[in-house]
C-alpha positions as CSV (number, residue, x, y, z in Angstrom):
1,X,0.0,0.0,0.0
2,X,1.5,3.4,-0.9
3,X,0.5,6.1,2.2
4,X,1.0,9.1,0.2
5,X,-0.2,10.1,-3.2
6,X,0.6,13.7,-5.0
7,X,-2.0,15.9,-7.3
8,X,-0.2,18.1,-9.7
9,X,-2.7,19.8,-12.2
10,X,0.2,21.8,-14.3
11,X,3.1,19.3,-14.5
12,X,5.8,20.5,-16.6
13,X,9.7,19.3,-18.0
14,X,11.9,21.4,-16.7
15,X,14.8,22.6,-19.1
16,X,17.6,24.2,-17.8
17,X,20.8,25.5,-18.8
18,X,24.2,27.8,-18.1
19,X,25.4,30.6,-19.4
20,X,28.5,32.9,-19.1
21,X,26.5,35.9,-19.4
22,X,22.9,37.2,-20.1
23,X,23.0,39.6,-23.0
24,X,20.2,40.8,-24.8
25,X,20.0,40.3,-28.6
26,X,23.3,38.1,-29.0
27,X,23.2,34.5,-29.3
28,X,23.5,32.9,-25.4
29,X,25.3,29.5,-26.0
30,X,24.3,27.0,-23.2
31,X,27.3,24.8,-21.6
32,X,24.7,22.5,-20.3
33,X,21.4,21.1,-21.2
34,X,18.9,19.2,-18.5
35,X,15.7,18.1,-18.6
36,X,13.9,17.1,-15.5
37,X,9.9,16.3,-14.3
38,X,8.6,19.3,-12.7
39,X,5.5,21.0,-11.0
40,X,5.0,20.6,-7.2
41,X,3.3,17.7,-6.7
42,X,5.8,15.3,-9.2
43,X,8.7,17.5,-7.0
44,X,7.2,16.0,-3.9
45,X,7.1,12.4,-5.4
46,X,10.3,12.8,-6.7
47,X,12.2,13.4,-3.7
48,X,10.3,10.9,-1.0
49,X,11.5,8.3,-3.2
50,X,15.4,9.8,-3.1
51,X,14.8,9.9,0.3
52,X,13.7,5.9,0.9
53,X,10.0,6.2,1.0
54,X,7.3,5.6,-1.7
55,X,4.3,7.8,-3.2
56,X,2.3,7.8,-6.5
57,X,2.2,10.4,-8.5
58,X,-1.4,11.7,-10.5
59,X,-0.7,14.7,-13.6
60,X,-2.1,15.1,-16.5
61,X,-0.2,14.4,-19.9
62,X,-0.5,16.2,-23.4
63,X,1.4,15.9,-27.0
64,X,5.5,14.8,-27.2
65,X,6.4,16.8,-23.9
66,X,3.6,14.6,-21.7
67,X,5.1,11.6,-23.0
68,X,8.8,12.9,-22.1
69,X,7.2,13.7,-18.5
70,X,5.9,10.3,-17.9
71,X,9.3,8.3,-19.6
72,X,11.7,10.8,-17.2
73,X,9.6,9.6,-14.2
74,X,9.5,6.0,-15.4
75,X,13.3,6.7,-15.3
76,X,13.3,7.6,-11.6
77,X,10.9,4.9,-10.6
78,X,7.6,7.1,-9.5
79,X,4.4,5.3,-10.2
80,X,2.0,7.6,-12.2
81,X,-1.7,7.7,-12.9
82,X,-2.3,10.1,-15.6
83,X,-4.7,10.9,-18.2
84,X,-5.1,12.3,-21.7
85,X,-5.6,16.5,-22.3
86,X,-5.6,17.6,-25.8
87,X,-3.2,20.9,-24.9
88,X,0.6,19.7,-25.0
89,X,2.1,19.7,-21.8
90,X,4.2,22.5,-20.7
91,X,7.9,23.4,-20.4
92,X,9.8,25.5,-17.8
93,X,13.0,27.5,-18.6
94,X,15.9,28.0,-16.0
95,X,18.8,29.6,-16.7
96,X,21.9,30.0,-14.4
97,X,24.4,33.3,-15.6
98,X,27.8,32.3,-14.3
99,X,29.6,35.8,-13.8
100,X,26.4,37.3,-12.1
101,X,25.7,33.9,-10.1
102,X,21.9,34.5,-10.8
103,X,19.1,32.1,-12.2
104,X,16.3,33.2,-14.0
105,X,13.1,31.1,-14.3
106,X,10.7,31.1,-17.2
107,X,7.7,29.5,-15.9
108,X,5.4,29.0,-18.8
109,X,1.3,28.8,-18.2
110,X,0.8,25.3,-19.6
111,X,-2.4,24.5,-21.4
112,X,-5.7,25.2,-21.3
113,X,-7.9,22.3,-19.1
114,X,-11.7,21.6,-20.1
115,X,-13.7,20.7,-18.1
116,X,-14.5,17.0,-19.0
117,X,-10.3,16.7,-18.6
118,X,-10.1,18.3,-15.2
119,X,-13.1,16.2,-13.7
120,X,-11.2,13.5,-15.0
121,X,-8.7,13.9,-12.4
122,X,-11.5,14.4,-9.6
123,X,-12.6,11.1,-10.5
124,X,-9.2,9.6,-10.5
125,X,-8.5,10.4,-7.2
126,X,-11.8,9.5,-6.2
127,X,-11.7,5.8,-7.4
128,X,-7.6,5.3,-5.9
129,X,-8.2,1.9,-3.9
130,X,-6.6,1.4,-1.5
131,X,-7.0,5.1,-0.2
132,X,-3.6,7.1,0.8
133,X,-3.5,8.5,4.1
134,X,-1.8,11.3,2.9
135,X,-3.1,13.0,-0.2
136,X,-0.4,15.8,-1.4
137,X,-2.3,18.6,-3.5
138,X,0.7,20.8,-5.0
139,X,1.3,23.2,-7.7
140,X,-0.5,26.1,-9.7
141,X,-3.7,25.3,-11.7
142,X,-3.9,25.3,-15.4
143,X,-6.4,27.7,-17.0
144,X,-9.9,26.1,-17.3
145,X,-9.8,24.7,-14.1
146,X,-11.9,26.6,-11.2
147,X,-10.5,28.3,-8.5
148,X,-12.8,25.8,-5.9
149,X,-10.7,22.2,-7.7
150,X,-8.6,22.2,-4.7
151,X,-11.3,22.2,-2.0
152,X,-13.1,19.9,-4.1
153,X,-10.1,17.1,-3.8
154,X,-10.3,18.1,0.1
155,X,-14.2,17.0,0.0
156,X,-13.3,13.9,-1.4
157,X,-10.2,13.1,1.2
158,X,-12.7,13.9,4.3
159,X,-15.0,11.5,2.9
160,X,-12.4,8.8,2.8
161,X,-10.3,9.4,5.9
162,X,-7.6,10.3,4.4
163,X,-5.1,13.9,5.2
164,X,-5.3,15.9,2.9
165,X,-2.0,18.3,2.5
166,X,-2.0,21.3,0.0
167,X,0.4,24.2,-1.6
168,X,-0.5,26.4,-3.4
169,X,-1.6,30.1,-3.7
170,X,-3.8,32.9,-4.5
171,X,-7.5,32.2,-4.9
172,X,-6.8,27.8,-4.6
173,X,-5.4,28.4,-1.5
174,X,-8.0,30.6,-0.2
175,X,-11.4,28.2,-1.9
176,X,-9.3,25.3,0.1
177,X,-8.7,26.6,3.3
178,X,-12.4,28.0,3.3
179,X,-13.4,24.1,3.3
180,X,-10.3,23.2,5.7
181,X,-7.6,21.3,5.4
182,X,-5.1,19.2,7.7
183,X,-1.7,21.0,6.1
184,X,-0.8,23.8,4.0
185,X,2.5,24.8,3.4
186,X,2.7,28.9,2.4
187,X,5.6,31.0,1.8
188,X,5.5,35.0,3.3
189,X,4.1,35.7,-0.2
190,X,1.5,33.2,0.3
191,X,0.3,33.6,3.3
192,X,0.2,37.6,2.7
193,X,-2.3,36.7,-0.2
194,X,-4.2,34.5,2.1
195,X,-4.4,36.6,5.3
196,X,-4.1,40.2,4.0
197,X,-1.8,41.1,6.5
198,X,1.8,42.2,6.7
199,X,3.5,40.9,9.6
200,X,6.9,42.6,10.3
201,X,8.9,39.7,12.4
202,X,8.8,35.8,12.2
203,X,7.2,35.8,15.6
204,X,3.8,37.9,14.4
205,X,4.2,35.4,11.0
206,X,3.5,32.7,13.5
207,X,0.5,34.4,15.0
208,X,-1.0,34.8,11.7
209,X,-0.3,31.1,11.1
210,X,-2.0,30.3,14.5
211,X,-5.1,32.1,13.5
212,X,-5.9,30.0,10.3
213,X,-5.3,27.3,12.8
214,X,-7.5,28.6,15.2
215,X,-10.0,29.2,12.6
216,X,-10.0,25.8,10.8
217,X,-9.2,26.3,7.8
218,X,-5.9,24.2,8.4
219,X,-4.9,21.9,11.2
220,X,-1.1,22.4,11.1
221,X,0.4,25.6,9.3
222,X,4.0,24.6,8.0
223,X,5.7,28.5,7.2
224,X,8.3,28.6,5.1
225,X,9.7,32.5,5.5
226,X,13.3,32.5,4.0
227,X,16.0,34.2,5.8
228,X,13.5,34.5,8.8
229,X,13.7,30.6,8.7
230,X,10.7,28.0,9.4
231,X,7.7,27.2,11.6
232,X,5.6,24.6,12.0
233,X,2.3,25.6,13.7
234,X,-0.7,23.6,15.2
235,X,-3.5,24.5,18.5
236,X,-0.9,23.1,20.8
237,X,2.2,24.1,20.1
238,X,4.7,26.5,17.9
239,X,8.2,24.9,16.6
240,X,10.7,27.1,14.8
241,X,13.7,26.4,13.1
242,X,16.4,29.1,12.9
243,X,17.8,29.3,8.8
244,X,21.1,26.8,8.6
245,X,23.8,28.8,7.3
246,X,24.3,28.0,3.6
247,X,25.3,29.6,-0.2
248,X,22.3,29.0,-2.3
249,X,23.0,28.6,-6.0
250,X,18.9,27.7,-7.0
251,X,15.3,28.0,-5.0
252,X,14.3,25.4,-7.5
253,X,12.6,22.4,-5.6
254,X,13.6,23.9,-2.3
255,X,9.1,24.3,-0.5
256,X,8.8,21.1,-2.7
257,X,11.8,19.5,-0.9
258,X,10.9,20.8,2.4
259,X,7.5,19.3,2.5
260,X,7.5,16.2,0.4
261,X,10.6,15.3,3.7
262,X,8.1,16.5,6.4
263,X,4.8,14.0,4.5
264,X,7.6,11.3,4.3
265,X,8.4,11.5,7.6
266,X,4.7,12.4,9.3
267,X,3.8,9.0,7.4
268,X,6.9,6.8,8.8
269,X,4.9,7.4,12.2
270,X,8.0,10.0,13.5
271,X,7.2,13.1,15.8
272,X,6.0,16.2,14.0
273,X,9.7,18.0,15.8
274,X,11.4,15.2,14.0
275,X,9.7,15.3,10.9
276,X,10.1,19.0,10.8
277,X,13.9,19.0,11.6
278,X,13.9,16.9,8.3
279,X,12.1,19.2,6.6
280,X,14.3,21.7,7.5
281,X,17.1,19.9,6.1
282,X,15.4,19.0,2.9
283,X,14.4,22.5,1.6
284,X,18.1,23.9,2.5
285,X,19.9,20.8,0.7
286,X,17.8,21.9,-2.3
287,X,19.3,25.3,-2.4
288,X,23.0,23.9,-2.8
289,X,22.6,23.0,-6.5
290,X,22.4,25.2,-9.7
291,X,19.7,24.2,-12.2
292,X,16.5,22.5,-11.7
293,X,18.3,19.8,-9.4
294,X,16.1,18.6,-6.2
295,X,18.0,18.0,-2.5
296,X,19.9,15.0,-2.3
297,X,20.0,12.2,0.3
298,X,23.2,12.5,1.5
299,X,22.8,16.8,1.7
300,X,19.8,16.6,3.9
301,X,21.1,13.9,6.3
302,X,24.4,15.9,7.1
303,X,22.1,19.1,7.3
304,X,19.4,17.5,9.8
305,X,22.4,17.5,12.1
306,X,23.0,21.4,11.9
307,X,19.0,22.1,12.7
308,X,18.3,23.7,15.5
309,X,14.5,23.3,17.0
310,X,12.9,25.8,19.6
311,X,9.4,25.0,21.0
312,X,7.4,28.7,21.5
């Protein structure tokens, strides 16, 4: 039985590549080419299998770049349940400049759903015997697809029993957390959008977090906040982890990283503290990699050591 199973509405392929320098007009010549699966929810799959555990994977495919999604996560063992849109899939850019030691990411809107194709997906999840325990909704959604989708998947989770753990932003978010949900996982940006405030310190974040707690629209609040580090937030208790002291070369992957360590863990049965020290670990290790590279193993193990945990 697989425990955790990911949503991502707007998969893409990834391509990334290195420059010397970013010049307008002239002719950039790449020294690299890569092409990996992305969107949230395939990022989350992705790395709880790097990381020893196991989760399915459900995306929609479309034209020649669909099929190159599914073969390069064939390639890295992730069982998928997909279906058939007529728009092609989409590609992301990333480009890293070399004597700047900047990235720049060309997120591309994907195709348009109907909405036969997105109530495809609905029903896919709906019919997944046996039932996850987790169910990990992550990702923007594709144009066509309402604004409610995401609270419609946490409907269907209730009714089942199962958790159902969502990132996302804007509008989603907000449809979602209206119907409550057991995690979300927002960045400052996101939970600005969401509560319409502007805290000025991580410790009036964490209130804000505590209210949507409070409020039910999600059981445990994971914040993600930068250089203001981490906290985890639930009724009965705070935990915050300080930023570890790193040179990040990409943010690619690294809120996909972060939470798809804290699921894993959460589902092994380990202690949300421990779980979220992992986390920690996970979204930092991410950082340490140019391109559209997620965290590796051995990264995140030697980093859990340097996480430090303080209980408000």
């Amino acid at each position: 039985m697989t425990d955790i199973v990911t949503i991502t509405p707007n998969p893409a392929v990834d391509l990334s590549t290195v420059v010397d320098k970013i010049l307008p007009v002239a002719k950039l010549r790449g020294q690299s080419q890569r092409r990996d699966p992305g969107g949230g929810g395939i990022n989350v799959a992705r790395v709880i299998r790097r990381l020893g555990g196991d989760a399915r994977a459900i995306y929609p495919v479309g034209g020649a770049i669909g099929k190159l999604l599914r073969q390069l996560l064939d390639k890295e063992d992730i069982a998928s349940h997909t279906w058939m849109i007529a728009g092609e899939t989409r590609e992301n850019f990333f480009v890293d400049e070399i004597s700047a030691g900047k990235q720049y990411r060309f997120i591309l809107p994907g195709p348009r759903l109907h909405e036969v194709e997105w109530k495809q997906c609905l029903k896919l999840v709906a019919a997944l015997e046996p039932f996850p325990r987790f169910l990990v909704a992550s990702g923007s959604l594709p144009d066509g697809v309402p604004d409610d989708f995401y609270a419609q998947v946490a409907r269907i989770a209730k009714q089942r029993g199962a958790r159902f753990v969502l990132d996302t932003s804007g509008p989603a978010l907000a449809a979602a957390t209206a119907e409550g949900v057991d995690l979300i996982k927002p960045n400052l940006r996101e939970m600005r959008e969401l509560t319409g405030s502007e805290p000025s310190d991580a410790y009036a974040w964490e209130v804000a977090a505590k209210q949507l707690v409070e409020t039910g629209k999600a059981t445990v609040v994971a914040l993600t906040m930068g250089h203001l580090g981490a906290a985890l937030v639930t009724r009965d208790e705070v935990l915050r982890a300080p930023p570890i002291p790193i040179t990040p070369r990409s943010a690619v992957g690294a809120g996909d990283s972060f939470l798809a360590a804290l699921i894993w863990r959460l589902a092994s049965g380990a202690s949300r503290a421990d779980s979220f020290r992992l986390a920690v670990a996970a979204g930092a290790a991410a950082l340490l990699h140019p391109g559209t590279e997620l965290c590796r193993p051995d990264d995140v193990a030697r980093l859990a050591g340097q996480v430090t945990i303080e209980t408000a």
